[in-house]
Backbone bond lengths (Angstrom), bond angles and torsions (degrees), N, CA, C in turn:
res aa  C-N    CA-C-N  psi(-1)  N-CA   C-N-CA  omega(-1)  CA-C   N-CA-C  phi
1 X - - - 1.448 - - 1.536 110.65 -
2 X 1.282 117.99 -38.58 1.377 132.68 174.25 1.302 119.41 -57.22
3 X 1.613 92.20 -18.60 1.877 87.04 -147.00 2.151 74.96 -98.36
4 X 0.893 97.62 -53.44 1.828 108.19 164.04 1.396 124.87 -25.41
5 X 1.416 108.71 -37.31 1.636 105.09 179.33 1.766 96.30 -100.99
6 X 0.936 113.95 -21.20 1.981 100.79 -160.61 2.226 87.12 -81.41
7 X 1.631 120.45 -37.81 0.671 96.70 151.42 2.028 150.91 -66.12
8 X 0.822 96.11 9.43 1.672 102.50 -166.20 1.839 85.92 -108.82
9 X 1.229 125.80 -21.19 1.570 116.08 -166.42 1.918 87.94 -96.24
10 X 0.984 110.77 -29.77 1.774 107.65 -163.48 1.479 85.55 -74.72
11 X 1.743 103.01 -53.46 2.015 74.78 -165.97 1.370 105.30 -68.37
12 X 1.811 147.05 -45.24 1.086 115.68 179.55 1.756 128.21 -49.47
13 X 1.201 122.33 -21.96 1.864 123.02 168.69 1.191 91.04 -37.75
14 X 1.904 107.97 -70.77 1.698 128.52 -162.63 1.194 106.28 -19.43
15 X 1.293 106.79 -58.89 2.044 133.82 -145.08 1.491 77.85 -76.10
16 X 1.311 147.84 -86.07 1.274 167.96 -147.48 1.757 99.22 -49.86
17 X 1.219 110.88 -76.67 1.617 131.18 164.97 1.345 105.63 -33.33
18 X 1.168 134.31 -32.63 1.448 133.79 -158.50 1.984 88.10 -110.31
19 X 1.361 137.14 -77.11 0.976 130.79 -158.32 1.528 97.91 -55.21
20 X 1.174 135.34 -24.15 1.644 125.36 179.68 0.982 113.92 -70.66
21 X 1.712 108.53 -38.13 2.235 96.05 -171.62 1.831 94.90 -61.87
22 X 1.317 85.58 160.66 1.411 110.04 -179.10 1.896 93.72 -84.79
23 X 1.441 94.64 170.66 1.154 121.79 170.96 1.519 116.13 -60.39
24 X 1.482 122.80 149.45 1.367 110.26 145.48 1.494 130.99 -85.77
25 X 1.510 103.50 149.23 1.354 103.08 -172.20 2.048 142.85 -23.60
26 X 0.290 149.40 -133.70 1.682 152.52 144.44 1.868 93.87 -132.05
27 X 1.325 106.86 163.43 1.705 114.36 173.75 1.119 85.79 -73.98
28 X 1.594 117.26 153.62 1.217 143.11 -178.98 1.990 96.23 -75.43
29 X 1.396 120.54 120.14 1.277 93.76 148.87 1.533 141.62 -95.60
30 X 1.035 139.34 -167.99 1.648 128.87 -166.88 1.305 98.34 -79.70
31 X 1.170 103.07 138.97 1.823 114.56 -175.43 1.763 107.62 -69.63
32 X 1.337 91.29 162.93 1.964 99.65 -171.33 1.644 83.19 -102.65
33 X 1.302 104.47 162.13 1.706 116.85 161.90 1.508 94.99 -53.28
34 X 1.282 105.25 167.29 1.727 109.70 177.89 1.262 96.25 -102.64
35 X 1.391 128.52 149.79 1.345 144.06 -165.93 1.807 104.65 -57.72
36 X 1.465 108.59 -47.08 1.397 100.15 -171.04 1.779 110.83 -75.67
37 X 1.343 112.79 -12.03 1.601 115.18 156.29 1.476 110.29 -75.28
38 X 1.194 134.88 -38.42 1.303 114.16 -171.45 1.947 102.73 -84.10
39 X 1.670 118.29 -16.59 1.193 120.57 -179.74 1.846 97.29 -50.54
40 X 1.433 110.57 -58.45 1.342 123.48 -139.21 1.866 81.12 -75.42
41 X 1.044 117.82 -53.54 1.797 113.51 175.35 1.654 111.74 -31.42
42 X 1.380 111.12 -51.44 1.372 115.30 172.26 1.344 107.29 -46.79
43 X 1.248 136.46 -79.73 1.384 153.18 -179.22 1.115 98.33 -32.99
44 X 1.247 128.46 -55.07 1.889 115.60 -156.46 1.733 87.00 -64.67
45 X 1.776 109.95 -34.81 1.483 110.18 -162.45 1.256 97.08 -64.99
46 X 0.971 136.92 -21.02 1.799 132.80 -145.72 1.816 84.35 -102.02
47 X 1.275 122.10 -65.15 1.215 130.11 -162.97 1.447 102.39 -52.99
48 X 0.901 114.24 -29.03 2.445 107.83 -171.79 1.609 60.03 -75.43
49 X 1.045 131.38 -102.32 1.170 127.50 -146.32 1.506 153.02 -22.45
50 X 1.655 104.47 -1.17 1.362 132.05 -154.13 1.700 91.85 -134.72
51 X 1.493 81.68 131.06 1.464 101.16 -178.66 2.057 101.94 -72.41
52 X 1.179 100.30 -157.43 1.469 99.24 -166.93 1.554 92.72 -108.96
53 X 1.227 116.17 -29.76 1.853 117.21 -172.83 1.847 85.94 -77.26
54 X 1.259 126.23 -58.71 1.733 124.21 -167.85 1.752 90.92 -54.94
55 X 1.043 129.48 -34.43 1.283 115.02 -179.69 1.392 121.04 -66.24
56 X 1.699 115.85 -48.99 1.632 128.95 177.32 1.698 89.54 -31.87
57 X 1.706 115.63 -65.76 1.339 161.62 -119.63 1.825 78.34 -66.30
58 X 1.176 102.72 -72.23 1.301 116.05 -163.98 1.611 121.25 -81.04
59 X 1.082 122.26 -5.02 1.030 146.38 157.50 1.846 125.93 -62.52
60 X 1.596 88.55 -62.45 1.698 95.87 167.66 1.654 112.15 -71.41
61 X 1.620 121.98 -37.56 1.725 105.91 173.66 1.664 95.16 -70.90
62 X 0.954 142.06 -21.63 1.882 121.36 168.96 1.005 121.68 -58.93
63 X 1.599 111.07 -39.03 1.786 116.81 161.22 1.097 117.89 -77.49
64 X 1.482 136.17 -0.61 1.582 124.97 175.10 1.567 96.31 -100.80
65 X 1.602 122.33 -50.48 0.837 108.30 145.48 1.906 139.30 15.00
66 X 1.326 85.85 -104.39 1.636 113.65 160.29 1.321 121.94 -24.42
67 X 1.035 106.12 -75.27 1.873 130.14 -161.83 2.072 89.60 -61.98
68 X 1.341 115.86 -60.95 1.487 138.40 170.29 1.739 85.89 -25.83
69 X 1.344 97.34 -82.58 1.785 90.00 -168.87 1.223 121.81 -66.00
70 X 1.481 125.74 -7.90 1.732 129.15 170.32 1.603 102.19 -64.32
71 X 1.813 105.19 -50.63 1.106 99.76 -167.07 1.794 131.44 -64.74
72 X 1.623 83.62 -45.32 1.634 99.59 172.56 1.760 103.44 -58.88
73 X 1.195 143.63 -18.94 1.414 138.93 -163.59 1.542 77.67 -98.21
74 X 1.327 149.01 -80.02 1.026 131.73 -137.56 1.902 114.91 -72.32
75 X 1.408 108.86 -6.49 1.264 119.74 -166.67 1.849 84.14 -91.73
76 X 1.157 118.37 -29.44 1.623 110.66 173.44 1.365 143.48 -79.87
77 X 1.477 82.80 -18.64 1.646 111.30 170.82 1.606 110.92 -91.15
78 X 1.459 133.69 -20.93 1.287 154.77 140.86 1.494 97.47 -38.85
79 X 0.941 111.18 -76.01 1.387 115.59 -151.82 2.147 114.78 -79.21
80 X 1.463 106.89 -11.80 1.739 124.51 159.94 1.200 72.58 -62.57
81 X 1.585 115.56 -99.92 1.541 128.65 -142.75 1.379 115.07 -45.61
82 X 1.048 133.39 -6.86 1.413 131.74 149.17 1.200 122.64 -83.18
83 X 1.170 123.33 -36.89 1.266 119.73 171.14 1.732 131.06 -78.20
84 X 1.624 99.07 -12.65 1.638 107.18 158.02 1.197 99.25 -84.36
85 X 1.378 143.63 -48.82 1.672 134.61 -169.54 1.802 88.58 -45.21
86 X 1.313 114.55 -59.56 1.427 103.99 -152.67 1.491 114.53 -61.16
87 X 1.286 113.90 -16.37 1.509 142.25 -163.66 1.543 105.46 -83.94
88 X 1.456 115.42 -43.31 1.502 117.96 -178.47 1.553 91.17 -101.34
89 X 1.185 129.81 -11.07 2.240 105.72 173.22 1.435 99.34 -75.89
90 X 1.305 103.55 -29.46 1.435 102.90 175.56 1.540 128.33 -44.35
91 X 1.743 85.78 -74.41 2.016 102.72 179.55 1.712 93.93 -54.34
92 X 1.072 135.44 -19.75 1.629 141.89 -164.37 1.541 87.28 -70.56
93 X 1.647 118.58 -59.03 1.445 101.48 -156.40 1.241 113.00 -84.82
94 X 1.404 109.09 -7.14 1.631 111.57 -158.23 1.585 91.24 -92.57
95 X 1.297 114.07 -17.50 1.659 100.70 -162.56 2.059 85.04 -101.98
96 X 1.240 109.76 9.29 1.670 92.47 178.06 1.537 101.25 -133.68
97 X 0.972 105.94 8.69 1.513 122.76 160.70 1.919 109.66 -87.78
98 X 1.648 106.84 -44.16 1.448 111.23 -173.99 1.872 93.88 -62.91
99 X 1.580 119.07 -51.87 1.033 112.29 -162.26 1.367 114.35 -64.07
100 X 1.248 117.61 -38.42 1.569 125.68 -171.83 1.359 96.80 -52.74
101 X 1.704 121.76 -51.24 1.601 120.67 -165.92 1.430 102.45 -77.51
102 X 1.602 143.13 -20.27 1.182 137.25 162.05 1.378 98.41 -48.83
103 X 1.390 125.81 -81.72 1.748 122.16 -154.74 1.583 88.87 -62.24
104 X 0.927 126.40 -25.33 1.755 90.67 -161.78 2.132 91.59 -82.18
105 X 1.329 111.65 -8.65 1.419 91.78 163.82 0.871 109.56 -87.08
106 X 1.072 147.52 -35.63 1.763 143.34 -170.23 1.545 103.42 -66.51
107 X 1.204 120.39 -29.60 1.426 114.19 -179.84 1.162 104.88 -88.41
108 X 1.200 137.37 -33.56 1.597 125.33 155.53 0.972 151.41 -80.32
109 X 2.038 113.87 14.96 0.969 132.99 150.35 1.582 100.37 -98.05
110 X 1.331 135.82 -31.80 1.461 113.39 166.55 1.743 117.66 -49.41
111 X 1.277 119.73 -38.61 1.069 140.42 -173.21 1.660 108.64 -72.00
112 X 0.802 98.50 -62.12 1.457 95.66 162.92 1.705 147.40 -57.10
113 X 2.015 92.94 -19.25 1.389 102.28 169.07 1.420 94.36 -109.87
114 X 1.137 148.14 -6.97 1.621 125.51 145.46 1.432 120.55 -55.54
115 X 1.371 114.14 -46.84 1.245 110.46 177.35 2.031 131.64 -67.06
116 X 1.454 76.40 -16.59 2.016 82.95 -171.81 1.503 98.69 -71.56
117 X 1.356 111.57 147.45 1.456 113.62 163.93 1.464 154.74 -57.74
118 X 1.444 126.15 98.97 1.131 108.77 -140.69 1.892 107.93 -63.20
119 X 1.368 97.41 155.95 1.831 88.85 167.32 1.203 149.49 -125.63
């Protein structure tokens, strides 16, 4: 009976031990160019292809482009940093507002146990 259960626990480990290893690999197949090499292949293709005015052409919308997204990013980063300033004057008043209303209780429970009668 003994010998019956120690076998029935080893093969379930087995079963257990075995469904966890992972797989083996697949064969590697031969690698593709990487996209940003075949991007830049395009480009050299595109560029023979481009006159010298389509070049000016495309060049200045990359810089309007550009400047467009400098500007819109910096109008967003403007507009966080104002909205944390407003965020910490805030915690600023509330945490010197909490303190102000602490002492003025502490001074009116000092005030209040000077004044009570002693007995």
């Amino acid at each position: 009976m003994n010998k019956l259960i120690v076998a029935l626990i080893a093969g379930t480990f087995a079963a257990v031990a075995s469904a966890q290893t992972p797989a083996p690999a697949p064969a590697a197949a031969p690698a593709a160019p990487a996209k940003s090499e075949m991007k830049k292949d395009e480009m050299k293709k595109d560029d023979s292809k481009m006159t010298a005015d389509q070049k000016k052409a495309a060049d200045k919308e990359a810089a309007a482009a550009k400047k467009k997204a400098d500007k819109e990013a910096k109008a967003a980063k403007k507009k966080a940093d104002k909205e944390a300033a407003a965020k910490k004057k805030d915690a600023d008043k509330m945490a010197s507002d909490k303190a102000s209303s602490d002492k003025m209780a502490a001074d009116k429970a000092a005030k209040d146990k000077a004044a009570a009668p002693k007995q």
